[in-house]
RODO-2510 file (C-alpha; in nm, 4 decimals, decimal comma):
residues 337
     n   res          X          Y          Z
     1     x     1,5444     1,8682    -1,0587
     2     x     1,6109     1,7105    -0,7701
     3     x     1,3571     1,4442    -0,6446
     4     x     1,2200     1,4512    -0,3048
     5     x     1,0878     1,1361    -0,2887
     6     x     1,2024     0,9194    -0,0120
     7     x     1,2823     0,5507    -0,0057
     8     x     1,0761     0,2887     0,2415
     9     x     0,9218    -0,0213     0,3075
    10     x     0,6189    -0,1663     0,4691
    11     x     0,7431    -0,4592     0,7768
    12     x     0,4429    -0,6264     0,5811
    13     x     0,6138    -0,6932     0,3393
    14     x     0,8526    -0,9668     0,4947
    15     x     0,5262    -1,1335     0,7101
    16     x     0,6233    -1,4274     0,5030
    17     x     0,9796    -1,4823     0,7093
    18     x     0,8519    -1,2985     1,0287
    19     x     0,5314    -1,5785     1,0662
    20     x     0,8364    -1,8803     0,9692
    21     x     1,0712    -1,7510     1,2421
    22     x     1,3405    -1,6886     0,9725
    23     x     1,3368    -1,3003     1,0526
    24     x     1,2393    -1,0514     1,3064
    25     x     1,1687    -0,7158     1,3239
    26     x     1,4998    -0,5783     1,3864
    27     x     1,6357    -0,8140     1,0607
    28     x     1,3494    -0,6597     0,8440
    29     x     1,4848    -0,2792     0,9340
    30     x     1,8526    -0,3969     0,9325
    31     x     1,8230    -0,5278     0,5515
    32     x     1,5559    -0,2172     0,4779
    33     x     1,8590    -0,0075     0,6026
    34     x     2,1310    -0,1763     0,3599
    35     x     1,9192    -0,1287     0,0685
    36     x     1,8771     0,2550     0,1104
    37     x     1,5151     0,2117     0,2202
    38     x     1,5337     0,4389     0,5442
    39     x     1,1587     0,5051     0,5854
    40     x     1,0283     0,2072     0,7717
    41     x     0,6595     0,1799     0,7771
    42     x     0,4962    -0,0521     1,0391
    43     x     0,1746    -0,2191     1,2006
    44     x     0,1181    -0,2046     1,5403
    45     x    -0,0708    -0,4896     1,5948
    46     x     0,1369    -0,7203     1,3983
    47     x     0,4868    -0,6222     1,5243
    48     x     0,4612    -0,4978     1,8528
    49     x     0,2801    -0,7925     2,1017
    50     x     0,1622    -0,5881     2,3972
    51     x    -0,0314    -0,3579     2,1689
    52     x    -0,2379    -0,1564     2,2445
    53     x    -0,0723    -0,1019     2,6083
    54     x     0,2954    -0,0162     2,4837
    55     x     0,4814     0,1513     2,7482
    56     x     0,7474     0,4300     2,7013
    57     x     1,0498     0,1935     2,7484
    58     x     0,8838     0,0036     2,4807
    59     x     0,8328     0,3161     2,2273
    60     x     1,2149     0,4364     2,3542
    61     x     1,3509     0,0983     2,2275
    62     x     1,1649     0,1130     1,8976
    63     x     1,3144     0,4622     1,8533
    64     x     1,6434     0,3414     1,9478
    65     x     1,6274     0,0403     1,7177
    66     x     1,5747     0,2337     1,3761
    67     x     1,7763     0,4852     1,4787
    68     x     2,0781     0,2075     1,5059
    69     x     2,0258     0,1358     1,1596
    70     x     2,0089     0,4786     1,0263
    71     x     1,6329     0,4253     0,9381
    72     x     1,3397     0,6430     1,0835
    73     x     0,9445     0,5371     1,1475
    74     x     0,7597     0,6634     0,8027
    75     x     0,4116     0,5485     0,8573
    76     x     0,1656     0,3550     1,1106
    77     x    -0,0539     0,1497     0,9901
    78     x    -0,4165     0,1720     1,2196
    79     x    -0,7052    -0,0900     1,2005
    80     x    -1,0192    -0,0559     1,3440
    81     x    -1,1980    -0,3479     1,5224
    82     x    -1,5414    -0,2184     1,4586
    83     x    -1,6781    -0,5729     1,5760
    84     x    -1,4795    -0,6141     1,8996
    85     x    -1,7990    -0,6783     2,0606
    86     x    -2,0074    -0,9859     1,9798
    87     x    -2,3647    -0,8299     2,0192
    88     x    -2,2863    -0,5000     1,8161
    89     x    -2,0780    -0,3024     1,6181
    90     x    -1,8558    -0,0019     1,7465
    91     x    -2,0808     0,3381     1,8217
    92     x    -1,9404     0,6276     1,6689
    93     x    -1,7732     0,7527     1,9811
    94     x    -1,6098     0,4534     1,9758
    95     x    -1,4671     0,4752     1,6538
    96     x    -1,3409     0,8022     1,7363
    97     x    -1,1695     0,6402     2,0733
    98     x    -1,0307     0,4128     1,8804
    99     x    -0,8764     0,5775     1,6541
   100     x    -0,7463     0,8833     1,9046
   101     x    -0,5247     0,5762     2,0628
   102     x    -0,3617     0,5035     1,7532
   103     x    -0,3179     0,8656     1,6775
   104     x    -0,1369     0,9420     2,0550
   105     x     0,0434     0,5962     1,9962
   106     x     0,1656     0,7305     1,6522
   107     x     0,3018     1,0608     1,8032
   108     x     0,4623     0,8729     2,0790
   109     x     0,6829     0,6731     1,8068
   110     x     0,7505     1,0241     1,6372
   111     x     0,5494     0,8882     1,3218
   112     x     0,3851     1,1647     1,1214
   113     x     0,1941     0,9628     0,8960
   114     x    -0,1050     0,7571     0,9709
   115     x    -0,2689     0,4965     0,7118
   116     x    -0,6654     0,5194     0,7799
   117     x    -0,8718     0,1594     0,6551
   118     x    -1,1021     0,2388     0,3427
   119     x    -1,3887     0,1908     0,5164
   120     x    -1,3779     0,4686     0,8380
   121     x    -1,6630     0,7003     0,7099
   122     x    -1,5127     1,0530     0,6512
   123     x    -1,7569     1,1926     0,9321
   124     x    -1,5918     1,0202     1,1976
   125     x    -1,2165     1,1187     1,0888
   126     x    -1,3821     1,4886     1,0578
   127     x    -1,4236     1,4068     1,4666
   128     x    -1,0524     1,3198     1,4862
   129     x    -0,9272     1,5859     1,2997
   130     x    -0,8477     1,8624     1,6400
   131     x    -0,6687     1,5227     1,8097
   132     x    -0,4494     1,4528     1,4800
   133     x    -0,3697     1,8363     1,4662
   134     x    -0,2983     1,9128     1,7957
   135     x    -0,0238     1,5706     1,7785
   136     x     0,0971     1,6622     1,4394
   137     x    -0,0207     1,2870     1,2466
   138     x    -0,1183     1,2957     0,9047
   139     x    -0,4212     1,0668     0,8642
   140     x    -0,4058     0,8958     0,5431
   141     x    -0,7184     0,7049     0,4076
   142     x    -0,5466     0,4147     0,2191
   143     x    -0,6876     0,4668    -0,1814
   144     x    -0,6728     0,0450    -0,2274
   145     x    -0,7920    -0,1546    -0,4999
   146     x    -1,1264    -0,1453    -0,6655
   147     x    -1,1232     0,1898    -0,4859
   148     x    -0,9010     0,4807    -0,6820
   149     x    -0,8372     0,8129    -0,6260
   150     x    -1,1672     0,9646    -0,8148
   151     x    -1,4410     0,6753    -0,6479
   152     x    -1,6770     0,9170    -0,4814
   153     x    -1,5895     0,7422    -0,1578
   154     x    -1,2300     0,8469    -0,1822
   155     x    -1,3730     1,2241    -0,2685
   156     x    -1,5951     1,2260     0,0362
   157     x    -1,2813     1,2218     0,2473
   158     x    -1,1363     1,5119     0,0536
   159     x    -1,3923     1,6971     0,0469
   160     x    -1,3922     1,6561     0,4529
   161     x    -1,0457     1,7537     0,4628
   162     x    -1,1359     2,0628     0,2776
   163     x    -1,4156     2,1733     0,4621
   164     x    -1,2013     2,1580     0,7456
   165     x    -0,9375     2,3058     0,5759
   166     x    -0,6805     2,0865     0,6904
   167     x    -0,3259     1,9299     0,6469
   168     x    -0,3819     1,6814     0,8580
   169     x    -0,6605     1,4695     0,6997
   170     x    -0,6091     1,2830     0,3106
   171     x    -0,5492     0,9824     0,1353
   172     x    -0,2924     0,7418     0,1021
   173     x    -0,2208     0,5949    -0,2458
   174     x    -0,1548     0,1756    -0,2527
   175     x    -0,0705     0,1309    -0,5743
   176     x    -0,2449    -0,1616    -0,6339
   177     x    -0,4181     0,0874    -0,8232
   178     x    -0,2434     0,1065    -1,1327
   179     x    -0,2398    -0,2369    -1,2515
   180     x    -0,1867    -0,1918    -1,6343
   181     x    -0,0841    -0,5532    -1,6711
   182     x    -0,2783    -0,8795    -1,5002
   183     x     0,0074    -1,0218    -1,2811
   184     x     0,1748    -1,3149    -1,3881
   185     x     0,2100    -1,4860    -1,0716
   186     x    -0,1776    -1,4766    -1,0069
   187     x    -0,2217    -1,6932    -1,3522
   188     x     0,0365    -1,9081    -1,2529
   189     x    -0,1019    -1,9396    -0,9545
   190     x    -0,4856    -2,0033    -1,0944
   191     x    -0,3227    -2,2799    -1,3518
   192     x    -0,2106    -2,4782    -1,0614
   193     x    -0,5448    -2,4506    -0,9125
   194     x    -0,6776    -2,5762    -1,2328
   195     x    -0,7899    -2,3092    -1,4578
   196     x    -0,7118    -2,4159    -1,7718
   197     x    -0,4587    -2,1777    -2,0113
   198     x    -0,7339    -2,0913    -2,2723
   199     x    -0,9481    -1,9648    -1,9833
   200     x    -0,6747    -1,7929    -1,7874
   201     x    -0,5490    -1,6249    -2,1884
   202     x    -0,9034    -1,4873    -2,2224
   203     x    -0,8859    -1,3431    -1,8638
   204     x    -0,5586    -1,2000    -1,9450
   205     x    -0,7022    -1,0971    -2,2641
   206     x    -1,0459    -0,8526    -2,1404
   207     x    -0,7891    -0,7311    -1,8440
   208     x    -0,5520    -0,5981    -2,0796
   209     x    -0,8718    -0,4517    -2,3547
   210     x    -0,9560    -0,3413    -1,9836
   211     x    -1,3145    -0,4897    -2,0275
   212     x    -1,5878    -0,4585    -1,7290
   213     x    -1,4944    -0,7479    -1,4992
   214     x    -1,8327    -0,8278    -1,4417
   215     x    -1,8470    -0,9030    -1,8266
   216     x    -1,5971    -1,1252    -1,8120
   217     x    -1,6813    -1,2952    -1,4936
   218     x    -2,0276    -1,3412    -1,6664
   219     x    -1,8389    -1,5177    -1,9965
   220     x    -1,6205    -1,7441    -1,7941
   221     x    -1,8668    -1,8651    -1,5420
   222     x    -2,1623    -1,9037    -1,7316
   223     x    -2,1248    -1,8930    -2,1055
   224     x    -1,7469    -2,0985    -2,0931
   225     x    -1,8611    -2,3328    -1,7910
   226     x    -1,5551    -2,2432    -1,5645
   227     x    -1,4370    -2,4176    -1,3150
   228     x    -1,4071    -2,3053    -0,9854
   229     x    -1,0498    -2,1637    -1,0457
   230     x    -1,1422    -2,0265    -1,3080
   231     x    -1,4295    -1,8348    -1,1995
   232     x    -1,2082    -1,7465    -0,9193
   233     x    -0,9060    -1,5841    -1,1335
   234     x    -1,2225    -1,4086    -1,3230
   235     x    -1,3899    -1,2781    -1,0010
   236     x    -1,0044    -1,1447    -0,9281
   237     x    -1,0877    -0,8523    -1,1711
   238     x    -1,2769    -0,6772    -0,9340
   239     x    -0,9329    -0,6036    -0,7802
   240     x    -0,7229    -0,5478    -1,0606
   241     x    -0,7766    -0,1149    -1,1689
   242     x    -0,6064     0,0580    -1,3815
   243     x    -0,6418     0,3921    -1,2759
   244     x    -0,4520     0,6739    -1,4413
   245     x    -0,1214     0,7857    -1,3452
   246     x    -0,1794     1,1159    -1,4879
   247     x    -0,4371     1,2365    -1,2345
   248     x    -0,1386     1,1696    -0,9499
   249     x    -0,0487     1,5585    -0,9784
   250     x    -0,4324     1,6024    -0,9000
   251     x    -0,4618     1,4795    -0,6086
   252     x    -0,0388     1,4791    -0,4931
   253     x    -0,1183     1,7264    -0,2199
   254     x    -0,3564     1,5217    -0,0306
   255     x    -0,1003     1,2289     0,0322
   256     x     0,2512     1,2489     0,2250
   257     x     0,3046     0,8478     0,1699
   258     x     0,2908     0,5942    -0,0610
   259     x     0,2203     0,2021    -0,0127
   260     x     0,4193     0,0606    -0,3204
   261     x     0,2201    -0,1803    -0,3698
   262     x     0,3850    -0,5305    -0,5976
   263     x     0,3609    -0,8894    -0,6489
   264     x     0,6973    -1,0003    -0,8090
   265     x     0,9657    -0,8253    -0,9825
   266     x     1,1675    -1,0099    -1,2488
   267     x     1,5510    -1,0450    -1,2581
   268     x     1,5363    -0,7593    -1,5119
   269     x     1,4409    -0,4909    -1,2290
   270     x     1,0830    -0,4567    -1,3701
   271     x     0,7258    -0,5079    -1,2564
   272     x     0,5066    -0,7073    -1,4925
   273     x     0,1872    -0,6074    -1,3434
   274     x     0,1884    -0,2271    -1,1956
   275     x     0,2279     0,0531    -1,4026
   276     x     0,5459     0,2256    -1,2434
   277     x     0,7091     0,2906    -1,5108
   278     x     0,4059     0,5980    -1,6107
   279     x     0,3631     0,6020    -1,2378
   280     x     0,7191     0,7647    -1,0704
   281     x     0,7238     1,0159    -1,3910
   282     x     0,4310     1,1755    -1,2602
   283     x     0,4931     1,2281    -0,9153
   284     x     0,8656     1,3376    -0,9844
   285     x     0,7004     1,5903    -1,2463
   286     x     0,4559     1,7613    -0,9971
   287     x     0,7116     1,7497    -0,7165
   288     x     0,5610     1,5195    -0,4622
   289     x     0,7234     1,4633    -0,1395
   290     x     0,6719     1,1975     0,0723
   291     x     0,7983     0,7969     0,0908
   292     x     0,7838     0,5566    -0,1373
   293     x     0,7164     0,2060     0,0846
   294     x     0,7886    -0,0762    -0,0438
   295     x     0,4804    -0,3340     0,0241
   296     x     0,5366    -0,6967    -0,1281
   297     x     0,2654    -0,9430    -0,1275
   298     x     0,3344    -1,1793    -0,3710
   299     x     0,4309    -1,4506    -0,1310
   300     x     0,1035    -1,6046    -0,0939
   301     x     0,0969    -1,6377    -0,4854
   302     x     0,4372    -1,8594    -0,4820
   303     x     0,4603    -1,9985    -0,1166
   304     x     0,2955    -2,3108    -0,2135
   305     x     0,5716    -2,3929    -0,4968
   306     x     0,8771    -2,2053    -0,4231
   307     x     1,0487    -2,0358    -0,1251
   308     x     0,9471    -1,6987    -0,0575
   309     x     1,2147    -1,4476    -0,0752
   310     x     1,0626    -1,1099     0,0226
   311     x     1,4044    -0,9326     0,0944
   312     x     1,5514    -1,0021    -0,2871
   313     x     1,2404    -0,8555    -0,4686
   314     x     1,2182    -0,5752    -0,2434
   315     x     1,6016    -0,5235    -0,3470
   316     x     1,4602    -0,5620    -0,6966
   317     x     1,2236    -0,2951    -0,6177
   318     x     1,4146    -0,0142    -0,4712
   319     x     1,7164    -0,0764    -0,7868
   320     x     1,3572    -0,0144    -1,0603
   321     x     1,2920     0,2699    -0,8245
   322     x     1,6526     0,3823    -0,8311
   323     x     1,6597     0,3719    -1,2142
   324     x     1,2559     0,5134    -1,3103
   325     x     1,3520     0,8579    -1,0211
   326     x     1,6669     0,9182    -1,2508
   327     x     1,4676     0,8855    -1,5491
   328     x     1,2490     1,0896    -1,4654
   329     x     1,4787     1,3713    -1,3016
   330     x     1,6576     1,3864    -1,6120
   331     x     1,3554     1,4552    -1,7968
   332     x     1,2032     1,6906    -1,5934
   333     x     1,5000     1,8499    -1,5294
   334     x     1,6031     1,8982    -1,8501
   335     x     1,2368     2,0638    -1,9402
   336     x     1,2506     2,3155    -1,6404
   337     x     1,6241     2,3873    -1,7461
***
């Protein structure tokens, strides 16, 4: 078995060096290139300054750019500024508008994937569906933490995509979502804050028995008398799912990308947090295509301690990656053999 699962990164995940000056965009997707990480996966708003008005020399020079490096564009990642206007929100029409530009935009770069926010309401991408059809754009509502990929949000949007019976409407997987372990760089983090370690132990403790956050939010802040870290690292529950890996194959063709979601990766190659390791298995076993794109954002958990270095643990990443696809090929090929 041969896996066709693609190697990427998110430009988000080097905002860290990109906001200090020490890198810019064409660094990010030269060091993305020497890793093996081809599919580059970007934000309009954050790395291109003119948007929305980018003009065609401007989308010809992005082209030209990633091509230079041997990478491609993987993804686009839209927003939607439903309170542009002070004295209301968006109408729906304008929703729609909205997100038409990014779709056209998207085509223009020759980007076939499109992550949708959580929040657009499944009606109004039903209204965008002819527009991302007709330019060939994958619109991908982004599956992020406490959301997973069976909250009946998540299955309104599938269900829209099959009553219209089309490719070009899904979800996009961040995989935020499979946090088996609680990360060690948020308790760290927490500690410094103040939380003291028989507080952050029990947290630990009902994340991994995977207890109802609100239960332990409830212990911490009122029957243990937290402190305000403390009933902050509780209250960071709410964002810390374990979904499970094994319903991937489930729901594998409604995605075409993947936003790799991590917060640090030790010198050993390995994420302490995210379940990867039950994670790659599963979509190498059902034979998912798409990208796998790298999105780091463990800076602002160390930034106010250590210097951020976003390029090494995506390096880190992409060598676990290297190792868990192999794995898993071997496996899998050895049971179809």
């Amino acid at each position: 078995m041969t896996t066709k699962i693609k190697p990427g990164v998110s430009l988000y995940s080097f905002q860290e060096e990109m906001f200090l000056g020490q890198m810019n965009v064409e660094d990010c997707v030269a060091f993305a290139s020497s890793i093996g990480a081809k599919g580059i996966e970007i934000l309009p708003e954050q790395n291109m300054p003119n948007f929305p008005d980018i003009s065609d020399a401007e989308v010809e020079s992005w082209k030209d750019m990633v091509a230079r490096h041997g990478c491609h564009l993987s993804a686009y990642d839209m927003f939607l500024d439903t309170k542009v206007s002070k004295d209301r929100p968006m109408t729906d029409d304008e929703q729609v508008a909205s997100i038409v530009r990014d779709l056209r935009l998207c085509n223009r770069l020759g980007i076939k994937n499109m992550r949708i926010l959580v929040f657009v309401r499944p009606d109004i991408l039903g209204k965008c569906v002819p527009y991302a059809e007709e330019l060939d754009v994958h619109m991908g509502v982004e599956v992020h933490a406490p959301w997973h990929l069976e909250h009946a949000w998540i299955l309104r949007t599938i269900d829209e995509a099959d009553r219209l019976n089309t490719r070009h409407l899904g979800i996009l997987p961040d995989m935020g979502i499979f946090m088996k372990h609680y990360p060690p760089v948020f308790r760290a983090r927490f500690e410094r804050q103040g939380a003291r370690p028989e507080i952050t132990q029990f947290i630990v403790d009902q994340h991994e028995a995977k207890i109802m956050c609100e239960y332990t939010i409830y212990e911490v802040a009122v029957k243990m008398g937290g402190n305000k870290a403390e009933i902050a690292m509780a209250e960071s529950l709410r964002h810390a799912p374990y979904a499970n890996p094994k319903r991937i194959g489930d729901y594998a063709r409604y995605f075409r990308h993947i936003q790799a979601k991590f917060y640090e990766m030790t010198e050993d190659y390995k994420d302490p947090a995210i379940a990867y390791d039950e994670v790659i298995p599963e979509l190498v076993k059902c034979g998912w295509e798409g990208t796998l794109s790298s999105e780091y954002e463990g800076n602002r958990w160390i930034q106010d301690v250590s210097e951020v270095d976003s390029r090494e643990q995506v390096r880190r990443q992409h060598v676990m990656f290297d190792r868990l696809i192999t794995e898993a090929e071997q496996t899998f090929g050895a049971a179809d053999a």
